[in-house]
N, C-alpha and C positions, 0 to 999 in steps of 0.2 A: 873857217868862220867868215872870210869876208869874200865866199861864193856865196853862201847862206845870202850873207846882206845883199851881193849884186844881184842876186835871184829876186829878190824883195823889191828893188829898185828899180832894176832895170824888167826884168818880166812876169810883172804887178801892175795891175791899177789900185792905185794907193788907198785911193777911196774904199774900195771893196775890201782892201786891206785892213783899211783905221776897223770898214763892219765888221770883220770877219772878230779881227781881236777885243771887239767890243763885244759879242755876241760869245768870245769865247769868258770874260772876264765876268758879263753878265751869269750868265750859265754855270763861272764855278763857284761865283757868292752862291747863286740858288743851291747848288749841289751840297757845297758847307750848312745852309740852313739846313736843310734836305738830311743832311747825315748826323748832324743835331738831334735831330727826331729820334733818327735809329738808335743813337745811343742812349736817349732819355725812356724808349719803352722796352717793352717784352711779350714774348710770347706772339703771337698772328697780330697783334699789333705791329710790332719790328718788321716781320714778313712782310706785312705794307708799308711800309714805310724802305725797306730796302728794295722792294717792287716799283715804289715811285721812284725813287732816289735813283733807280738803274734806268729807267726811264730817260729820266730828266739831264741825266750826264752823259746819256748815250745820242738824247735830239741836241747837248751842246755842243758834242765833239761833230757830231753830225753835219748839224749846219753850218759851225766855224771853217769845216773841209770843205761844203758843197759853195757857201760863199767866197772863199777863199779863190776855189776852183773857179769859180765861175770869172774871179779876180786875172788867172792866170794867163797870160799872151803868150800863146804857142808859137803864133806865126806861120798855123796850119788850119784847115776847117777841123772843127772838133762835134761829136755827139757825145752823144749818154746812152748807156745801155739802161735802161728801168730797171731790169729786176737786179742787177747787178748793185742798183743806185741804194734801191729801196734795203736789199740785201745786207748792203754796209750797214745800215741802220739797223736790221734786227741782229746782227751781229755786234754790235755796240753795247746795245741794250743787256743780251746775253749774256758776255763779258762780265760785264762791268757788275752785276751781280752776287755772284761768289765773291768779286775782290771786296766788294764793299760788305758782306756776310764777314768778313774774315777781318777787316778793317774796324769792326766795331766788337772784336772781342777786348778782353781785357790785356792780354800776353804782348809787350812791346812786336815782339818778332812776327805775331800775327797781323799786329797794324800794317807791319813796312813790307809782308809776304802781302796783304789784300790790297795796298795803297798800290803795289807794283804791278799787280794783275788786270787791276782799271789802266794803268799805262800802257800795257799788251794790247789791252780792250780799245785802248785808241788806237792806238799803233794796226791793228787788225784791221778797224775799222777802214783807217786809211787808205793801207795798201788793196785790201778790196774794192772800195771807191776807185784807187787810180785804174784799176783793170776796168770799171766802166766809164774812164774816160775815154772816146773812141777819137784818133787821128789819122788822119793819110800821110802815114812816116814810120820810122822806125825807133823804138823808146831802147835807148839802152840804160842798163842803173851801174849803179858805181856803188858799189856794195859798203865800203867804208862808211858814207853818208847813210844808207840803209841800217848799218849797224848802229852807229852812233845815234839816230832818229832814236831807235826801239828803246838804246841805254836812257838816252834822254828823258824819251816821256816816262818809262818805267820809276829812275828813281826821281826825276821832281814828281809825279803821281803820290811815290812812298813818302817823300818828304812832305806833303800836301795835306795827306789822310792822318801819318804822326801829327802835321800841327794843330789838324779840325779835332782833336779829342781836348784841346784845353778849353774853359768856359771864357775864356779873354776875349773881347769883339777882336781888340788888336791883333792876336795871332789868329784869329778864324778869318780876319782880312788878309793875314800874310796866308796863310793856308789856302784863300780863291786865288791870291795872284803865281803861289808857287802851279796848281792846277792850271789857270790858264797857262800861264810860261809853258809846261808840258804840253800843252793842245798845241800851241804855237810852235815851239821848238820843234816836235813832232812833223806836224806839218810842213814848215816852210825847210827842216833840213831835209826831210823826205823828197820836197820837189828840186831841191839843190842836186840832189840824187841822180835825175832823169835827164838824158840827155837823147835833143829828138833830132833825127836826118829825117829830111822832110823829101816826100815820092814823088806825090801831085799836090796840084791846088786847085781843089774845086769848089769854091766859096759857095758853090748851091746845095752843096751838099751837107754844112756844119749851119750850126748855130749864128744866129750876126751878133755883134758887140751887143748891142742895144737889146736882145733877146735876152743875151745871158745877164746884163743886169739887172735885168726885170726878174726874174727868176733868181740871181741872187739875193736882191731885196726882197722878195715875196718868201723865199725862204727864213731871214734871217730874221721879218717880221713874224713869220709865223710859227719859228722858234722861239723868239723873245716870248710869244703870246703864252704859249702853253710854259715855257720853265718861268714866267713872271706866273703863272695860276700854280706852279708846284714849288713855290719859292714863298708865295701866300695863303696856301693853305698849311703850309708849316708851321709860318707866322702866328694863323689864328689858331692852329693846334700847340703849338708852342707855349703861346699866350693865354689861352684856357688849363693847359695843362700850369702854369706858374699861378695864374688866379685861384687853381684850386689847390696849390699846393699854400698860397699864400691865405689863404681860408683854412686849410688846416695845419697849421702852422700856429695861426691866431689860434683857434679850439685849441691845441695841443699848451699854447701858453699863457690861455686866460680862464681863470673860473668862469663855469659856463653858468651859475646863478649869476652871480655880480657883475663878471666882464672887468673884474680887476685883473691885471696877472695876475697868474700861480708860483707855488712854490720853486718850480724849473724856471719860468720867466725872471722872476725875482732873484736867484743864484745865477742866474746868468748875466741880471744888471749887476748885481754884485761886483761879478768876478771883472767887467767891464768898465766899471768904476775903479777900481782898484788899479787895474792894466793902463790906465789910460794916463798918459803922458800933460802936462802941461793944463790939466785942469784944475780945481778947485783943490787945495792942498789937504783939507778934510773934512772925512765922511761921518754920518752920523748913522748905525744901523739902529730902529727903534722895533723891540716887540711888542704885540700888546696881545693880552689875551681879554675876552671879555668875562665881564661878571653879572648875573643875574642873568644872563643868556638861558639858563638851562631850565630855570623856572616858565620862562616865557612854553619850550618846546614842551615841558611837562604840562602846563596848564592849559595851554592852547592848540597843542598840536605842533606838529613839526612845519605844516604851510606858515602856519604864524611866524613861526621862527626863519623860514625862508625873505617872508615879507620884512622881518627885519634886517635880517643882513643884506636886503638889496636896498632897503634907506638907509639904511650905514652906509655902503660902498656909496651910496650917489653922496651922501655926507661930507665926508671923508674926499671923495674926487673932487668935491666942492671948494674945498680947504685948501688943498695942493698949491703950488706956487711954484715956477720952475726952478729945474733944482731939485725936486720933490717929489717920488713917488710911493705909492702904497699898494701893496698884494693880499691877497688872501692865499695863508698855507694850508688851510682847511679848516672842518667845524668851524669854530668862534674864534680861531687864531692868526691874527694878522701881522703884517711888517712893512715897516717903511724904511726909505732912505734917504736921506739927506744930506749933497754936498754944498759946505759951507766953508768959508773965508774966517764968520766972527761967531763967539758964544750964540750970541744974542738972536742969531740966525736957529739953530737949534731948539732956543726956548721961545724962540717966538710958533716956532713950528708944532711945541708941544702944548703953546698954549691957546692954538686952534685946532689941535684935537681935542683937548680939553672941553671944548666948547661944543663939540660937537653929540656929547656925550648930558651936556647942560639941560637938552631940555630934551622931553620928552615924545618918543614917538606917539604917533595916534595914527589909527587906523579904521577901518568902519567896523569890525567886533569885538575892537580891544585898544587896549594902550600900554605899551611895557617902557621902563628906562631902565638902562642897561649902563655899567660902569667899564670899565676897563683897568687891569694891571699892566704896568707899561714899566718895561727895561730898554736900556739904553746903553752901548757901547759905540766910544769914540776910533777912532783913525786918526793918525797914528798910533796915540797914546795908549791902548788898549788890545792893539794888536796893527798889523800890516795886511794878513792873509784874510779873505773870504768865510774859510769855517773857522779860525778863532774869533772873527766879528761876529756872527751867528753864535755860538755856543754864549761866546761872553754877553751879548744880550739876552742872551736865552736866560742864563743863572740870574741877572742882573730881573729878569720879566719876573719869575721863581720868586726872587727875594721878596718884592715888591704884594706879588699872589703870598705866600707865607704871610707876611705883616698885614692881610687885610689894608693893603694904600691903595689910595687914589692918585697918588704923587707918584709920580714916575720917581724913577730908580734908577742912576747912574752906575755904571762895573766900578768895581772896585777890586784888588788882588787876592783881599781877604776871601771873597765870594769862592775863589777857584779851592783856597784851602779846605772851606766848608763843603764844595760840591767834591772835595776827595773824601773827604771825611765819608760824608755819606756815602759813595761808591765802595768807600773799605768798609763801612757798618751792615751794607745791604751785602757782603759778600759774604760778609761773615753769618750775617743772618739765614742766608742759603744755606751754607752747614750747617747751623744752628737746626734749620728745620729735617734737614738730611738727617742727624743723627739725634736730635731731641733733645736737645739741651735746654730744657727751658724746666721750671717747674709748677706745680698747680697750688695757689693758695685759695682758702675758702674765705666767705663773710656771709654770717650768720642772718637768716630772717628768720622772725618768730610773731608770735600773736598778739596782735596791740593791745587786748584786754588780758591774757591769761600770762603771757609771758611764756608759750610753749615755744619752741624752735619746731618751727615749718619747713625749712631745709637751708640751701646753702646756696650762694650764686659759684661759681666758680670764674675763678680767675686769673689769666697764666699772667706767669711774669719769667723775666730771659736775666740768670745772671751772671753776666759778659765775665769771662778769667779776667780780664784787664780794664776795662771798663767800668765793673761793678753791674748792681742792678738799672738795669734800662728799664725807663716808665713804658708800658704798653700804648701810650700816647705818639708815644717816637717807633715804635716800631712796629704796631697791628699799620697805620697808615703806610710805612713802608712795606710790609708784607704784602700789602695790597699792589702798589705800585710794581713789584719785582714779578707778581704770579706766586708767591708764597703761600698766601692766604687760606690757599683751601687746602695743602700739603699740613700747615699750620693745626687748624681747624680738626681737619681728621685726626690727626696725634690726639691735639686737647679732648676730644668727646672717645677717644679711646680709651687715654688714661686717666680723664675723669670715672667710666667707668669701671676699671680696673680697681681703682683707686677706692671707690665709695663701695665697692662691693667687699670690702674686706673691713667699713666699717661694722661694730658691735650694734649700731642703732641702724634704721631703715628710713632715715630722712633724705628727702627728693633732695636731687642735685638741680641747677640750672645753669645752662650752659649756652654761650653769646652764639647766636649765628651771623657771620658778617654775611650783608647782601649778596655777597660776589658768592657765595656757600650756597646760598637757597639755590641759586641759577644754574648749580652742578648738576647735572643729571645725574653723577654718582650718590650725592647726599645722602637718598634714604640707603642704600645700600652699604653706604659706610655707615651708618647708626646700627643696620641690624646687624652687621659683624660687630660692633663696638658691647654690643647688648649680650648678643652668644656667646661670644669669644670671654665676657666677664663675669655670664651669667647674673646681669643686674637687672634685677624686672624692669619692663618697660613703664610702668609708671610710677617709678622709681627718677626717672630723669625728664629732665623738661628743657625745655630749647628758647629761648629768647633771643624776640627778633625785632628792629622797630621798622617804622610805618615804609621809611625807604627803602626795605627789602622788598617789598610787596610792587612796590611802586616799579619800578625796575620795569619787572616783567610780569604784570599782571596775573596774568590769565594764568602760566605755566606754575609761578609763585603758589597761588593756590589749589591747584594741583599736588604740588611736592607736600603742600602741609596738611591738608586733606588723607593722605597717604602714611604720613608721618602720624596721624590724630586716630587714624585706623588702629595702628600698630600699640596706641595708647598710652601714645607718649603727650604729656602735659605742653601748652605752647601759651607763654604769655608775648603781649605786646608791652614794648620796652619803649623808654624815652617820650613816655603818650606826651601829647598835648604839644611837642616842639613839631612837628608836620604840618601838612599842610592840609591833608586829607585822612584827618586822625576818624570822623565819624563815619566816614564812606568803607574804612580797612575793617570799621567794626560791625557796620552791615553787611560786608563780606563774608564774614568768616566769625564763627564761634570759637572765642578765647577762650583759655581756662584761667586767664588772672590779667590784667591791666596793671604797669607799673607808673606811676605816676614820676616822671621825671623833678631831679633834682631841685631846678630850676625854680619849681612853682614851691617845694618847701621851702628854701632857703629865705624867704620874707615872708610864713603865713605868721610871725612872730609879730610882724611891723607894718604889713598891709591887709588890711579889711579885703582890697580888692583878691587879692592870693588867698585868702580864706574863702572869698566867694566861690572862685575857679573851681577851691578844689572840694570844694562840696556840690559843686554842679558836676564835677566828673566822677565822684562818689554813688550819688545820684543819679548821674548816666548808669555805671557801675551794677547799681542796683536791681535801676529798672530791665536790664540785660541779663541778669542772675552772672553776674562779674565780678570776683572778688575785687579790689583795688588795694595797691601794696606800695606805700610812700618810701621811695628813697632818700636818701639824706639825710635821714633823721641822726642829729648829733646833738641835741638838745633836748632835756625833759620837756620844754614847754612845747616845744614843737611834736613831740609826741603825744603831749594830753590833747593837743588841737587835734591830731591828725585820728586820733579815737574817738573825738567828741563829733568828729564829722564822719564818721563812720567806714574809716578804714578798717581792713582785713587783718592787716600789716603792714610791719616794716621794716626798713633794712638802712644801717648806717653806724657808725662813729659809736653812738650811744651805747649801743649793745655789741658791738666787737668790731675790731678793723680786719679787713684781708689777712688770713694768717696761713701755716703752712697747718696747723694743729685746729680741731675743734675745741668749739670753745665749751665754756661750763655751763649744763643746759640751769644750773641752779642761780647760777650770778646771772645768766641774762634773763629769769623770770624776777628778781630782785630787784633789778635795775628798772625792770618794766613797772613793778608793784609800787615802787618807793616813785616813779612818777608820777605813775597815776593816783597814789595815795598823797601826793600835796596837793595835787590837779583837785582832788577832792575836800584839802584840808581846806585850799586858797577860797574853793566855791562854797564851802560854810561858815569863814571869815566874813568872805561876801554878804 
């Protein structure tokens, strides 16, 4: 060691010295950049980048030697062979290649195997350089310092290339100084090495002082030049390749309509919030789903709908407060969060969303406003973790949507029992439909004037071993939700016809199609099996459907009943008059029967205007050649009305409820006669 130093000391010019280890230190920060590269791409990418990289570590070691050298007082005249000079150099280069191929695999033992073949690659370099140092003497080596040199630069090389794979500035700094150390080490124990007996001195014949500094400067300048341009175009490839990872990063975490975060952004503030030490001691997650949203994309198109939810988000963004943010998780459903100290912070928060919801969008072909269901689940009180704050808002948003509010909706424990509840009813409901446990009751429609029975609506009902009977209210909306629905459906119009074909009489059945059924591309072919298989004539049954079957899917919808009308099976429109595009589904398509919804019978007792309705939809009815057939009917008076405006029929309370049995076709033409015969006594009183 401390020949090493007196070699330094004593036969060195220091200065050339301070260049040489500066050019070496320069050269291994570039290298570390340099090898950065190699590891961040792939494919003929890498291949240039381990092309520069060998390059760029083979002109450091290069010029750190030739500076060095040039540094060295032999105490003899000295040359240079050229091609010997230049030679170290493309052997450098060579080298140092493979090591660095093998240094950016993934396998530890590959890093310290290629980190240590760049060490060689110096070491190589070197000792070929010293063969074109030319002296008039005799160079003997001390092989130990030889050895020791090779060890040297080999494993700090290997220690250098292990520390360049971390992404920490600080050890990719200790990884250039462990590399240069190797260049240094390498060298200066290598010339401790050499020991010269000098022959002659012919000072005309070597290089002078003053030559060789100029030439070690011009060297170590025009090293620096070219590893400071492969040091900075790493940089700007570097820095292009992060701008575009940090561009798709943004795309990956923000809805690309709105430019709010997304669902992933949002679960990752989440879970960031929660981790984090020493902040705000509670969170507020809030769901909201929107309402009236859907009418806007039915009536105007889905740009409409787009146009809205980007004045929402700017809304909304608007509102925010720090502390505060909001995401879109998709369609019309949104979430925010909110870390707070006080209540007051929370419902101050809620009641500028509130507000934002207050007045109405306007646009240049439209104007829609739109509500929001909003759930709310606190921190800690409600949960600790990430997904039980999401689900509990979730149930908590549910609730809120269930009860038609406008008021947000805080979690509660209750909420978790009811969404079990429902998860054990919908499971059960899955077998339910698996094995058929459900049964069919009929309710009877007949002739407003004659009192004949026109047929039958049909109607399932499910009755639970332990539960009793479930209203079809609770459970067709869940069949829908699970994928039930059309499993469901198929049964019913099976063993509806099963069922009616073994009646004594030959009265039509009618049977509910839920939306989600028209959109089956099996439907017709489940009818015609339901039909063969029962042998019930086809207009024998009838299918009922209302306006937001149609709506759905247009075009295909009437297709399927076009098909179905073929086969001559009877199709009324059900629930008429509660739509939105009740006259456009009947310029569509030729009915066989209009049902006039509930709705409008239930006051034609007590409003002129509901009589008006429904003698304009009578009317409609007419001018169409459309039966029309009032439901609800549970009162005599409301039956003399609904024949004196000139209904078909009707169906309700009055003349029979849902039953499992048909009813008696003699009591519901009595029932019919004995209204319409006061209806007649009242108007000769009159």
């Amino acid at each position: 060691m401390m020949e090493v130093i007196t070699c330094i000391v004593q036969e060195h010019d220091l200065r050339l010295v301070a260049v040489a280890i500066i050019v070496a230190l320069i050269g291994s920060a570039a290298t570390g950049q340099l090898f950065g590269r190699i590891l961040a791409s792939r494919g003929k990418s890498r291949a240039g980048w381990i092309a520069l990289c060998s390059v760029g570590t083979g002109t450091m070691v290069w010029c750190t030697h030739f500076v060095a050298m040039m540094g060295f007082q032999a105490g003899v005249p000295v040359r240079l062979d050229p091609v010997l000079t230049l030679g170290s150099l493309g052997i450098a280069i060579l080298l140092a290649a493979p090591g660095l191929a093998l240094a950016a695999r993934r396998s530890r033992s590959f890093v310290l195997i290629g980190g240590a073949i760049v060490g060689v690659a110096i070491s190589t370099m070197h000792y070929v350089g010293m063969m074109a140092y030319r002296i008039d003497g005799i160079v003997e080596w001390r092989w130990f310092y030889v050895v020791a040199s090779v060890l040297l630069s080999s494993v700090l090389s290997a220690a250098a290339f292990h520390v360049f794979r971390s992404n920490r500035t600080a050890r990719r700094v200790i990884g250039g100084l462990l590399l240069g150390l190797a260049v240094a080490a390498l060298h200066f124990t290598g010339m401790a090495a050499m020991r010269i007996s000098v022959l002659v001195l012919r000072p005309e014949l070597g290089l002078s002082d003053a030559t060789m500094t100029q030439l070690a400067l011009g060297t170590a300048c025009a090293g620096l030049l070219f590893i400071g341009c492969a040091a900075v175009s790493a940089l700007i490839d570097g820095e292009t390749q992060s701008e575009a990872y940090r561009r798709m990063r943004r795309m990956a975490l923000h809805d690309g309509l709105t430019d709010l975060p997304n669902r992933l952004c949002f679960n990752e503030e989440l879970a960031i919030r929660r981790e984090r030490k020493g902040g705000t001691p509670h969170l507020a997650v809030v769901m909201l789903d929107l309402s009236r949203f859907k009418n806007v994309n039915d009536t105007y198109g889905h740009q409409a709908g787009d146009q809205l939810l980007m004045a929402l988000a700017a809304r909304m963004s608007d509102a925010l407060l720090p502390g505060e943010c909001i995401a879109r998780l998709g369609g019309d459903e949104f979430a925010a969060l909110v870390s707070y100290t006080e209540q007051a912070e929370v419902d101050s928060f809620l009641e500028r969303v509130g507000k934002v919801f207050t007045e109405p969008f306007t646009f240049e072909r439209f104007s829609a406003s739109v509500g929001a269901n909003i759930g709310i689940a606190l921190a800690p009180q409600d949960g600790t973790d990430a997904d039980t704050l999401l689900a509990r808002a979730d149930l908590a948003m549910y609730r809120a949507k269930g009860a038609h509010s406008a008021t947000p909706c805080f979690y509660d424990p209750t909420m978790d029992e009811a969404a079990r509840d429902r998860r054990e009813l919908a499971n059960e409901l899955r077998n339910a439909v698996a094995k058929g446990d459900f049964e069919l009751h009929y309710q009877v429609q007949a002739s407003v004037t004659t009192g004949e029975i026109s047929g039958y609506e049909v109607l399932v009902r499910w009755r639970h071993p332990s539960r009793g009977l479930i209203s079809p209210v609770i459970f067709i909306p869940l069949a829908e939700e699970i994928g039930a629905i059309i499993p469901l459906s198929n049964w019913i119009i099976a063993q509806a016809c099963f069922e009616a074909a073994l009646w004594p009489n030959r009265h039509v059945i009618a049977v509910n199609l839920s939306p989600l059924h028209l959109s089956d591309p099996g439907l017709v072919g489940t009818v015609r099996r339901a039909l063969d298989d029962s042998g019930l004539p086809a207009e024998r049954l009838a299918l009922e459907l209302t306006e937001s079957a149609i709506i759905r899917d247009r075009r295909y919808a009437l297709d399927q009943l076009r098909e179905l009308k073929a086969m001559g099976i009877g199709l009324a429109l059900d629930d008429f008059g509660v739509g939105y595009s009740s006259l456009d589904v009947l310029r569509s398509f030729s009915f066989d029967r209009i049902k006039l919804d509930k709705s409008f019978v239930d006051e034609i007792e007590r409003d002129e205007q509901a009589v008006a309705l429904l003698r304009s939809i009578v009317a409609l009815g007419t001018t169409l050649h459309i039966p029309v057939l009032a439901e609800g009917i549970e009162e005599p008076g409301q039956l003399r009305i609904a024949a004196r405006e000139g209904c078909s029929a009707i169906q309700g309370y009055l003349i029979g409820r849902p039953s499992r049995d048909l009813v008696d076709a003699d009591q519901v033409r009595l029932v019919v006669k004995h209204a319409n015969f006061r209806g007649s006594e009242v108007s000769l009183v009159a």
